[in-house]
C-alpha positions in Angstrom: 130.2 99.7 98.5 129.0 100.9 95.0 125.7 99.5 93.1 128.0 97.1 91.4 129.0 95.2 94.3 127.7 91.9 95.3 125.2 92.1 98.3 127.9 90.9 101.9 126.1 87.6 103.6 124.2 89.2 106.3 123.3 92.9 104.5 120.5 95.1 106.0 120.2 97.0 103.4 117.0 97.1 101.7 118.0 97.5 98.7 120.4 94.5 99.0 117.5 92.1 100.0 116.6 89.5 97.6 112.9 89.4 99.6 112.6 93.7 98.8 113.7 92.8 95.1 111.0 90.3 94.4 108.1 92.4 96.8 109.0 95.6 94.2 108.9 93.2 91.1 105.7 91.6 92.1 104.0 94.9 93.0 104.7 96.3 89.8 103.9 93.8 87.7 100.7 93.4 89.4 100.0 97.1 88.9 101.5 96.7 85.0 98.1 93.7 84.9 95.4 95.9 87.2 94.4 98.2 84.1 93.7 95.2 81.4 92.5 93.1 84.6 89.9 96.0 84.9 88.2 96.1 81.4 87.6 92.4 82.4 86.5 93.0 85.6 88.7 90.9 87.6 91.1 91.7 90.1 94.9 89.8 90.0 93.8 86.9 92.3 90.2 86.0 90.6 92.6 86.3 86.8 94.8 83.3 88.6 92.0 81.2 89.4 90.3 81.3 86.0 93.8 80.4 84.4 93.9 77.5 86.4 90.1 76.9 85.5 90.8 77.6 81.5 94.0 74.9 81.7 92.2 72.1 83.9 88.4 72.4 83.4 86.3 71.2 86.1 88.7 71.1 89.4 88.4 70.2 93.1 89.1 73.1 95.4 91.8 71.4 96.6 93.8 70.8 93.7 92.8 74.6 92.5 94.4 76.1 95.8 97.3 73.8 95.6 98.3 74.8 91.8 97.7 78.3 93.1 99.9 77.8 96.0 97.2 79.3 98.2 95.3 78.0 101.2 91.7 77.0 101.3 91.3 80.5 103.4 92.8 82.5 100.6 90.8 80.6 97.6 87.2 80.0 99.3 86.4 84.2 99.5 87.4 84.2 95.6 85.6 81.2 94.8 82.4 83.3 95.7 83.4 86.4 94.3 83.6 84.8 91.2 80.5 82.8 91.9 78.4 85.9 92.8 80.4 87.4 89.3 78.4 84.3 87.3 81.9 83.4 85.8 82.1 80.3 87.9 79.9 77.7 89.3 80.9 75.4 92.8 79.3 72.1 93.7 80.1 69.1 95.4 81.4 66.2 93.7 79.1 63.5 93.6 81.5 60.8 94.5 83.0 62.3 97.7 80.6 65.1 99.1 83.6 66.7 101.2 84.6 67.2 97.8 83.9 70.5 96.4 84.3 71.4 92.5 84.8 74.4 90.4 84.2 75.1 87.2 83.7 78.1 84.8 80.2 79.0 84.0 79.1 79.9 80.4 80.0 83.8 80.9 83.1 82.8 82.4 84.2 81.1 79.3 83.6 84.1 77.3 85.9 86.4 79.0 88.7 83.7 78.3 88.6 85.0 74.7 89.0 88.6 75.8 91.7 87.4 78.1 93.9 85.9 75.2 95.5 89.4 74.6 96.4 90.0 78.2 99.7 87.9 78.7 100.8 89.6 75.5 99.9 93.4 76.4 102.0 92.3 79.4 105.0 91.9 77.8 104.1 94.6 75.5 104.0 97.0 78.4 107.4 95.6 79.7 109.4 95.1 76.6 110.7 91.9 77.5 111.2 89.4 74.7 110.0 85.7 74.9 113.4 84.5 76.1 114.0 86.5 78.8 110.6 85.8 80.1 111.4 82.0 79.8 114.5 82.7 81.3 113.3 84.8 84.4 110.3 82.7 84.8 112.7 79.3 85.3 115.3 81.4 87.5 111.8 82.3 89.6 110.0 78.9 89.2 113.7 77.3 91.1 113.9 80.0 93.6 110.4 79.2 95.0 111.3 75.7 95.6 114.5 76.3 96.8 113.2 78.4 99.3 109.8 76.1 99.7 111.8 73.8 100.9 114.4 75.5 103.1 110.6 76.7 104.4 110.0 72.9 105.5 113.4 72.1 106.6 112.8 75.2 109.5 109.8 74.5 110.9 
């Protein structure tokens, strides 16, 4: 079989595994972000969350872990990082006290601005044009729910 070939149903090659394909992507794109993510000071993770926080404003944990596709277990530890970071401030809601909301602080308004030029440097760094990225990003955002939902259908 030569590198041109389709990947054969059932393939244990690694190099034929869509799962390998999409672990190399994200770990190198991840690295491509770590250096700009460090003159801000954040790490990959705390960069999604104050995204979210940027696009929404003032959100509920709940919603926050949902748009981030991460459970409560995964968000709460970052919450506080960024909490102990002053960029973000947590309280509960004062309608529903189960409730708890996030929003940036002051500071963590600030780095937003210095944040503007990361997406760009990004694609910079990769030389990928704005289709391609609108493209790939579409081809990924299906794939997840394709596979989101074959996740439900198995369990």
């Amino acid at each position: 079989m030569t590198n041109q070939e389709p990947a054969v149903e059932g393939s244990l090659l690694l190099d034929e595994q869509l799962c390998f394909a999409l672990y190399a992507a994200q770990r190198a794109v991840t690295a491509a972000y770590r250096p700009l993510l460090d003159d801000l000071g954040l790490t990959y993770p705390q960069y999604l969350v104050l995204l979210v926080l940027w696009e929404r404003g003032e959100t509920g944990v709940k919603e926050l872990a949902r748009a981030l596709r991460l459970d409560y277990g995964t968000v709460s530890p970052l919450l506080k990082r960024l909490e102990a970071a002053g960029l973000v401030r947590r309280e509960r809601a004062a309608e529903d006290e189960r409730a708890v909301l996030v929003a940036c602080t002051g500071r963590g308004e600030e780095l937003r601005e210095r944040a503007a030029r990361v997406p760009g440097a990004l694609l910079s760094a990769t030389a990928l044009d704005a289709s391609q990225v609108a493209r790939l990003r579409e081809e990924l955002r299906q794939l997840a729910e394709r596979a989101e939902g074959a996740a439900k259908h198995a369990r």
